[in-house]
C-alpha positions as a printed Julia matrix, in Angstrom:
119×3 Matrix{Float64}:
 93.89   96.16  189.64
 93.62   95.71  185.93
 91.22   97.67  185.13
 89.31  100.05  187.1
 85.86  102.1   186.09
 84.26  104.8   187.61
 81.99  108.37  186.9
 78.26  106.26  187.32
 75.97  107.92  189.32
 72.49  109.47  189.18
 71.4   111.55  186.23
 67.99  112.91  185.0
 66.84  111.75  181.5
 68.38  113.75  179.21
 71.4   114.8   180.97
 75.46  113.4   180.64
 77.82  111.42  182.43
 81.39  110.91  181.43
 82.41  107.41  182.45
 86.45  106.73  183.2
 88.41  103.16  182.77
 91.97  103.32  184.19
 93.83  100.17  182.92
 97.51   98.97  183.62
 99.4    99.75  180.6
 99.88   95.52  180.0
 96.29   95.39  179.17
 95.91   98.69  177.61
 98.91   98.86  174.91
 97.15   98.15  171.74
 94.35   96.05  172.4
 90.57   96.73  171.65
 88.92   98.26  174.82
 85.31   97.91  175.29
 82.56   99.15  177.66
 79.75   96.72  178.41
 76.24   97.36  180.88
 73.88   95.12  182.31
 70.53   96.0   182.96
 68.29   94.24  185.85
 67.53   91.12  184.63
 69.19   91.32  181.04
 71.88   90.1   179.98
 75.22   92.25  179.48
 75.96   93.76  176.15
 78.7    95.97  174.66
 78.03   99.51  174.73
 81.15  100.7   172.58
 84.42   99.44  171.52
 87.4   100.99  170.54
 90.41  100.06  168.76
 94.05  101.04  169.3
 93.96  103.14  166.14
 90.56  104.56  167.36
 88.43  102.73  165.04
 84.61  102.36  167.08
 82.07   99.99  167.14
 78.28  101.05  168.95
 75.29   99.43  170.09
 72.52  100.74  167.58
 70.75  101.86  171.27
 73.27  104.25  171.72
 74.68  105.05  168.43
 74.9   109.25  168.41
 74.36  109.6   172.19
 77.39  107.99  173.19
 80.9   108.5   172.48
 83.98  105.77  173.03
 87.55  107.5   173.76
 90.74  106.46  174.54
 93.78  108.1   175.85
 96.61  105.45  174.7
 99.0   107.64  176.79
 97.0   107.48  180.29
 95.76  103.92  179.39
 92.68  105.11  180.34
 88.99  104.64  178.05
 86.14  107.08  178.6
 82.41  106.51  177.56
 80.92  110.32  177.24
 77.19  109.58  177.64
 74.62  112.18  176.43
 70.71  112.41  176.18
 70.74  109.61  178.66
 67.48  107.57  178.6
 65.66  105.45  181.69
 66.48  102.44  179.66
 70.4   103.4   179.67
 70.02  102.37  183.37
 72.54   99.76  184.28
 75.87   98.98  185.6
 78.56   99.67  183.55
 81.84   97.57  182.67
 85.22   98.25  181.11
 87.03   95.03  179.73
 89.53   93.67  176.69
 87.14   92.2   174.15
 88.62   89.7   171.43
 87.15   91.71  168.76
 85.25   94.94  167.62
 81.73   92.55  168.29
 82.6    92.42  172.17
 81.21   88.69  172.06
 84.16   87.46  173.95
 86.27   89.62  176.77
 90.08   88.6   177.71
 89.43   89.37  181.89
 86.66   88.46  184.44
 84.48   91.19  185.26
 85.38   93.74  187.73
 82.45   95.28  189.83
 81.72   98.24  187.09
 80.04  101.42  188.02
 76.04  102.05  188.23
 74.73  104.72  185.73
 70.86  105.31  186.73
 69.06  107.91  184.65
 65.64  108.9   186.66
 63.76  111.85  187.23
C-alpha cells in the first residue's frame, strides 16, 4: 500500500480530529504531500499541502483551523483539524500532488477516511 489514511470519524461541530497518512518511503522522500476531501456531490479539492522543506499551502475554508504536518522520518503526513464545521464533512484523501496547487496528484485515489462533524 502506498499510501494509507486514517483518524476520520464522528465529531461535534467545534471539536478536533487528527488525521494520519502512512506512505512508503518511495513516495514520501521529498515530494509535496497533500490532503484532499470530497464532499457529497462536490467535487474533491485540496485541503493542505506540504512541501519537503515544510513550506504549506491551505484552502481559504480552512485556513487557521487546520494544520498540515509531516514527519519526513516516519513518512507519515498528519492533517490536525480544529473548530470543525458541518460543512468540513467529507471523506478525506492523502496523495502526491505535482505542485503546491494540488491540481494534479501522481497516484489513483485510495479509499480515504470519512470525517463527519454533526451534533
Amino acid at each position: 500500500v502506498q499510501l494509507q489514511a486514517s483518524g476520520g470519524g464522528l465529531v461535534q461541530p467545534g471539536g478536533s480530529l487528527r488525521l494520519s497518512c502512512a506512505a512508503s518511503r518511495n513516495i514520501f522522500n521529498k515530494n509535496i504531500m497533500g490532503w484532499f476531501r470530497q464532499a457529497p456531490e462536490k467535487q474533491r479539492e485540496l485541503v493542505a499541502a506540504i512541501s519537503d522543506g515544510g513550506n504549506t499551502n491551505y484552502a481559504d475554508s480552512v485556513e487557521d483551523r487546520f494544520t498540515i504536518t509531516r514527519d519526513n522520518a516516519e513518512n507519515t503526513v498528519y492533517l490536525h483539524m480544529s473548530r470543525l464545521k458541518v460543512e468540513d464533512t467529507a471523506v478525506y484523501y492523502c496523495n502526491v500532488p505535482l505542485s503546491m496547487s494540488g491540481e494534479f496528484v501522481r497516484l489513483l485515489w485510495g479509499q480515504g477516511t470519512l470525517v463527519t462533524v454533526s451534533s
